[in-house]
N, C-alpha and C positions, 0 to 999 in steps of 0.2 A: 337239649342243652340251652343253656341262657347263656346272654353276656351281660356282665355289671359293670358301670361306671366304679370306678375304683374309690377307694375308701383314703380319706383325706391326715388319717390322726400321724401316719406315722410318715408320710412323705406329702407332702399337695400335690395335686396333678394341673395342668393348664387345662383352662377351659377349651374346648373347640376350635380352633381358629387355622385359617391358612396362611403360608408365606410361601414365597417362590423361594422355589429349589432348585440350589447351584450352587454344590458341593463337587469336591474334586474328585474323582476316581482313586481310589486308594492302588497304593505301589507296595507290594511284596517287599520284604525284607529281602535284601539278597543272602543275607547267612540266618534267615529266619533266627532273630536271638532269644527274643520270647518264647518260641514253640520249644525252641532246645532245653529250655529249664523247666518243664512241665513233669510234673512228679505221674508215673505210669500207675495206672491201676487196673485188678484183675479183673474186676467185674465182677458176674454171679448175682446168685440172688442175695437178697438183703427184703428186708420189710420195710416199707414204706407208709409213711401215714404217722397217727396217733388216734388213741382213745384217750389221751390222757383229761383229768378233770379239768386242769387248769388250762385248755386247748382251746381255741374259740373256731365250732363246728360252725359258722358259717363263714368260715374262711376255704371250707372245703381241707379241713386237716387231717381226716380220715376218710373210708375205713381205713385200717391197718391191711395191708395187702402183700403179698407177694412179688416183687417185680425181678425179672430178670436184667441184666447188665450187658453190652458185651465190652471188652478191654477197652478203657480210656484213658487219657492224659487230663491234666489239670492244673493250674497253677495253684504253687503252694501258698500264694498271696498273692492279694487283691492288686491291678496294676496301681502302679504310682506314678504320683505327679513326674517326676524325674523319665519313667517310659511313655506319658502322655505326649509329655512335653518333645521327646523323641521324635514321635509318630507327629504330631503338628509340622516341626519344623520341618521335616520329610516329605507333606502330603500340604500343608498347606489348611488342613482340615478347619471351617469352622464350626463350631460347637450349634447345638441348638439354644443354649442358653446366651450366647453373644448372638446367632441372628434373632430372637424374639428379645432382648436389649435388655430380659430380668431372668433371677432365679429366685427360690426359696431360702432365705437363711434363718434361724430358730433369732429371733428378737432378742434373749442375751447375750450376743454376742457382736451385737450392732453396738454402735456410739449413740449418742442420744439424739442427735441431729438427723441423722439417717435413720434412728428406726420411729421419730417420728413422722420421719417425710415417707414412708415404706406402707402401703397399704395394710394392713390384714385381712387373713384369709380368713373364708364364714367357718365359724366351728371350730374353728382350731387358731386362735388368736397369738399364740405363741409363735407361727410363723407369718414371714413378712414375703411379700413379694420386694426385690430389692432392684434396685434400676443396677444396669452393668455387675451385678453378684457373676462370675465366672468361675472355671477350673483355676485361671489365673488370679483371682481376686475371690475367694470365697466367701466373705465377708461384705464384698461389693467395693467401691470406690476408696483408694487408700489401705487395703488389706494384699499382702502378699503371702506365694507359699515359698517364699526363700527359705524360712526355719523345717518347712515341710516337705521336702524331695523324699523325704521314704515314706509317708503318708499317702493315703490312699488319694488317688482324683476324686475329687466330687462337681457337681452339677453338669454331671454326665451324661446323658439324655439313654434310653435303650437305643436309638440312632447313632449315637456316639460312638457308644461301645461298638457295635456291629461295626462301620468306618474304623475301628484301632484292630478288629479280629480281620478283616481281610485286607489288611496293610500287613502282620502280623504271620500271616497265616495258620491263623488259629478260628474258633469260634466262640459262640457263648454255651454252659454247658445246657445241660436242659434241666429241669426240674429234678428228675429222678437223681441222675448224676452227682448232680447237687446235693442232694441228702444226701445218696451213698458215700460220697466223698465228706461229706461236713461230717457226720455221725463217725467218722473214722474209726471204723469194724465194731464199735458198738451198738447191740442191736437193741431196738426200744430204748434208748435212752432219754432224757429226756433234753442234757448238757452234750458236747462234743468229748466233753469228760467222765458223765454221768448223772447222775439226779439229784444233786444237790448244787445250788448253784455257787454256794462260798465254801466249801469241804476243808473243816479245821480251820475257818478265815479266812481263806487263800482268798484272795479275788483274780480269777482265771479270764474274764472278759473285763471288755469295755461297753459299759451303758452306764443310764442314769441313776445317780445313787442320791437317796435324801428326797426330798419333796417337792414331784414334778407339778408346773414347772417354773416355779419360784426358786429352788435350793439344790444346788449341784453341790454335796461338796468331795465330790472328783476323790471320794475314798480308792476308786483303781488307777488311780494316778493321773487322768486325763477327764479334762471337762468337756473335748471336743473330741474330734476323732484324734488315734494313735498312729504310732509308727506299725508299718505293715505285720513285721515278725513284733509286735508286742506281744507278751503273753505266753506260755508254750504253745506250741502247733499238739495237732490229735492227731489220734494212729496211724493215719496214713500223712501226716507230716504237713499239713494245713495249719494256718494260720488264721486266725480270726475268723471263725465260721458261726460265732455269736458275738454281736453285736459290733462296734468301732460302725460300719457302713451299710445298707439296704444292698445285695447283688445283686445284678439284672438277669438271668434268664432266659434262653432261646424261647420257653415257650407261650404262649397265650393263653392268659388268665382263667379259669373257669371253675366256679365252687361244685360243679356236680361231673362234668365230662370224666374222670379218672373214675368216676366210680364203675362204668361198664367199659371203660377204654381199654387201651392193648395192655396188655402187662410184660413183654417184652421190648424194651429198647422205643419207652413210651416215649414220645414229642408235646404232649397236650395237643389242644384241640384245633383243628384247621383255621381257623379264624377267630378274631376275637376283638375287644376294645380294646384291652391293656396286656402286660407285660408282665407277669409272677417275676415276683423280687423276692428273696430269700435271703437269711441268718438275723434280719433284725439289725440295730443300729446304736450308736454312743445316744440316742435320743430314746431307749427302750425305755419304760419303766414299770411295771408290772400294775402300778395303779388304772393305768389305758391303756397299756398295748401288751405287754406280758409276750411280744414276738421275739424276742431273743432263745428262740428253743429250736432247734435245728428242724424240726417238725414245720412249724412256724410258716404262715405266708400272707404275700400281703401281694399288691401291685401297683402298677401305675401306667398312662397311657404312653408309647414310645416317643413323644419327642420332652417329656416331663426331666426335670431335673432339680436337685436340691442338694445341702449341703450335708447329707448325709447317707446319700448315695453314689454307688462307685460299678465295678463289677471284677469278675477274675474270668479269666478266659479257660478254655478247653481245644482237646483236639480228639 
């Protein structure tokens, strides 16, 4: 098995670096209110993977496999700023994107000022590194999410999330999970809906529509991310399990480990660099990333965050 440094188009990750760590102990909810709204599922088998043509097989997207389930919980949308904000003011918690002082924001979305003072990142010029970009400040200095309390958090770190699930008392799902739940009981599909991705013109998700990444023009209603229930939820009553945000993932990244690994009540691989992120993001667009397919995978290393990553919890 190998580990790979993670892949920069559809999230940037931070380079290497250390900072002292002194972070708060996370405090249980006392009426657990999160884990109470979590939609139950039966488990079982379900296939996992893809062969599909338009899949990119060094992401590790297939084979197509058989995996067993056993009964789990899930929320049916991604937490929001509104339950972040909860869990901070409870715990005190700071983010990993306020202690290393930036995050990731897509350059259109910046003022001029700020996105010329904003480094860019190699390879992927469209994102900026942004001084103080937060869950509070998405945009960086001067940006609020007052109009956003039911939109997903973003510049979330996978450290993040883990600190919101054991305050919560919940976790993050795992990979498998993750598909069985987002694909909601259809099997091989390639949508949460099925395989076409505008059926009759509906536009069913949230991504990049028009010509990345010059031309948004936000044909699904949203140039940035959405409100959490945008859109209909799939079979098992999820929300947004293609595109609006990147979801973090219990497990550790790896393009070959699943291929001989458990096939019961998989975790991914015991160690690794990064994080498996799954369902893709309002930044998808089939010209470079084509990861809005429930199949679909990408990662990032745990203390990484940007403005187009979130996550949803499990139990």
């Amino acid at each position: 098995m190998s580990h790979q440094k993670p892949k920069s188009c559809c999230a940037p990750g931070r380079e290497p670096v250390t900072l002292p760590l002194s972070l708060p102990a996370p405090r249980a909810l006392s009426d657990n209110r999160v884990a109470k709204r979590l939609v139950a599922l039966p488990g079982g088998r379900f296939l996992m993977g893809t062969a599909d043509d338009v899949g990119h097989p060094d992401d590790g997207e297939g084979p197509v496999r058989a995996v067993e389930l056993s009964p789990f919980r899930i929320a049916a949308t991604t937490v929001t700023n509104t339950q972040f904000a909860t869990f901070v003011k409870a715990t005190g918690h700071v983010t990993d994107a306020e202690r290393f002082a930036f995050s990731y924001v897509f350059e259109g979305f910046l003022p001029a000022e700020l996105r010329a003072s904003s480094p860019r990142v190699p390879g992927t010029p469209w994102w900026r590194a942004v001084r103080d970009a937060t869950w509070k400040h998405p945009e960086g200095p001067g940006s609020s999410i007052d109009s956003r309390q039911n939109h997903p958090v973003v510049h979330v770190s996978w450290n993040d999330a883990t600190a919101f699930c054991a305050w919560s008392g919940t976790r993050l799902p795992t990979e498998a999970e993750w598909e069985y739940a987002a694909r909601g009981g259809l099997e091989q599909k390639r949508y949460s809906w099925g395989d076409e991705l505008a059926p009759d013109g509906s536009h069913l998700c949230n991504i990049w529509r028009g010509a990345f990444p010059t031309v948004n023009t936000a044909d699904d209603g949203y140039r940035a991310t959405a409100p959490v229930k945008a859109f209909k939820p799939n079979g098992h009553g999820l929300y947004n399990t293609v595109g609006n945000v990147w979801e973090w993932t219990a497990d550790w990244f790896s393009r070959d480990f699943h291929v001989t690994g458990p096939r019961v009540d998989p975790t991914g691989p015991p160690e690794g660099l990064a994080r498996a992120m799954r369902g893709g993001s309002h930044m998808c667009h089939d010209s470079y990333c084509n990861r809005y397919r429930v199949a679909a995978r990408s990662s990032n290393t745990p203390d990484s965050s940007a403005g187009n990553i979130g996550f949803r919890v499990a139990a």
